[in-house]
VMD Tcl script that draws the C-alpha trace (Angstrom):
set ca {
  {-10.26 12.60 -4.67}
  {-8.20 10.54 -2.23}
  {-5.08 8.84 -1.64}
  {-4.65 5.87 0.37}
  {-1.42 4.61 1.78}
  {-1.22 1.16 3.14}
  {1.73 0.16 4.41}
  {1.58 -3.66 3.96}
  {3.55 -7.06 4.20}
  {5.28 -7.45 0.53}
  {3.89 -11.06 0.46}
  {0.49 -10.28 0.09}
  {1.33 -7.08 -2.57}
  {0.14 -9.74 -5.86}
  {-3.24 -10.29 -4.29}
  {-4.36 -6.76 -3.61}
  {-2.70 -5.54 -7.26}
  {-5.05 -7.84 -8.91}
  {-8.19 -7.53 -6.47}
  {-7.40 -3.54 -7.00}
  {-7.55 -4.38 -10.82}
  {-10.48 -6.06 -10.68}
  {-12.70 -3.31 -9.83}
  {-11.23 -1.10 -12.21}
  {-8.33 0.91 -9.15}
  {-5.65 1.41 -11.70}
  {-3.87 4.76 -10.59}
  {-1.47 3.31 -7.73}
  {2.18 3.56 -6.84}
  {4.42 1.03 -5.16}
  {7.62 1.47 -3.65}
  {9.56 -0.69 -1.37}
  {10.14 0.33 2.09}
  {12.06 -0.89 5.73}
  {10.17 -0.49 8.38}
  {8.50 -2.02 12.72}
  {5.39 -4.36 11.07}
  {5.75 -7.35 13.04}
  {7.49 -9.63 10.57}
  {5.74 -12.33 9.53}
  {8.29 -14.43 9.09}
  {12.04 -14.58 9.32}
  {12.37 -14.13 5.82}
  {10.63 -11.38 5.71}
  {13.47 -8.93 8.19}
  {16.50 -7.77 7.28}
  {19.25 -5.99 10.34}
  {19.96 -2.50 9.88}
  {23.41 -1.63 10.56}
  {22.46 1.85 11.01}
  {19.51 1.56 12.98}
  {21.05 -1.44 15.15}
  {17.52 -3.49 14.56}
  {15.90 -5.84 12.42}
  {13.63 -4.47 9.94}
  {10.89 -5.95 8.13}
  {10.50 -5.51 4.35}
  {7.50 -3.66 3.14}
  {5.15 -2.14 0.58}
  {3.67 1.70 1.03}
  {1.14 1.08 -1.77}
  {-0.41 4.47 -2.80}
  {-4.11 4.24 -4.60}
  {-5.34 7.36 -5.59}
  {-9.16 6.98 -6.37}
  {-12.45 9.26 -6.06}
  {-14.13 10.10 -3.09}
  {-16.80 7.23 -3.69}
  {-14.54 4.74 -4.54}
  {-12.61 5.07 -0.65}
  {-14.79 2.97 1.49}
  {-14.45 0.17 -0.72}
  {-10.89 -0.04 -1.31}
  {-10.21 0.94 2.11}
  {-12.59 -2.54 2.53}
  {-10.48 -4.56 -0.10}
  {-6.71 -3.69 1.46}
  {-8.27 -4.69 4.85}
  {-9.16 -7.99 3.34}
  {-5.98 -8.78 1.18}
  {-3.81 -7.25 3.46}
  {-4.38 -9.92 6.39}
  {-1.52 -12.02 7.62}
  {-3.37 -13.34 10.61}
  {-1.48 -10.99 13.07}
  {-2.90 -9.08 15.23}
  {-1.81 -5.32 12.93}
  {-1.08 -6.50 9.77}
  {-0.08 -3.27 8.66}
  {-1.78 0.66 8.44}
  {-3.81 2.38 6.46}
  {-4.07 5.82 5.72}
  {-6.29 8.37 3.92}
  {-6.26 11.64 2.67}
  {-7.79 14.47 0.87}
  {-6.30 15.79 -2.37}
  {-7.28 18.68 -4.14}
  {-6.34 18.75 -7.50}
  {-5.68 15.16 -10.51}
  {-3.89 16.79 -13.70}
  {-3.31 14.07 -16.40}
  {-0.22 14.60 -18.20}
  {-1.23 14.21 -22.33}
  {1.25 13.76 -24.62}
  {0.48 16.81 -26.19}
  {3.96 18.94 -26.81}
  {3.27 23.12 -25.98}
}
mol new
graphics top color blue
foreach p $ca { graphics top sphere $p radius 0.5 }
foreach p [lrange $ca 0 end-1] q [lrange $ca 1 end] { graphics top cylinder $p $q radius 0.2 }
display resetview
C-alpha cells in the first residue's frame, strides 16, 4: 500500500477530488496548510507575522491507495494539479505497511 502526499495549489483541490473519485480513490485526507509554492496569484498569499513572509495557501492532500493503483494517481495529480508554473507543487510517495479498517463492532 502507499500514501501519496501532494502538496498542491487549493484552487485546483475540486478537480482532482472528483477526477480521484472517478476512478474509484476514495481513502484521502485533506488539510489546509501555509507554505513557499509560488503563489499563483495574489489572492492566493497571506503575510506571516511570525515568519516575516508571505505565504501561499495550500492543500497536503493524502491518498492512500494499493501498490498498483500509484502510477496512475501519481499520473492524475500531475495532470489536475497544473497551474501553468513552472513547479506547481510536490509530490510524494511512500511505503506503508499495515491498512486496519476500524468496524463498528464494540469489544
Amino acid at each position: 500500500m502507499k500514501r501519496i502526499t501532494a502538496l498542491l495549489h487549493a484552487h485546483r483541490l475540486s478537480d482532482i477530488v472528483h477526477a480521484l473519485e472517478a476512478v474509484g480513490q476514495r481513502r484521502l485526507s485533506i488539510t489546509h496548510a501555509h507554505g513557499l509554492l509560488s503563489a499563483a496569484s495574489t489572492r492566493e498569499q497571506d503575510f506571516s507575522v511570525e515568519l516575516g513572509e508571505h505565504m501561499t495557501r495550500e492543500i497536503q492532500l493524502d491518498v492512500f491507495c494499493e501498490d498498483v493503483d500509484a502510477a496512475s494517481v501519481i499520473a492524475l495529480l500531475k495532470r489536475h494539479g497544473r497551474t501553468g508554473q513552472h513547479v506547481a507543487g510536490w509530490i510524494f510517495v511512500a511505503d506503508l505497511t499495515e491498512s486496519i479498517p476500524i468496524d463498528g463492532v464494540t469489544e
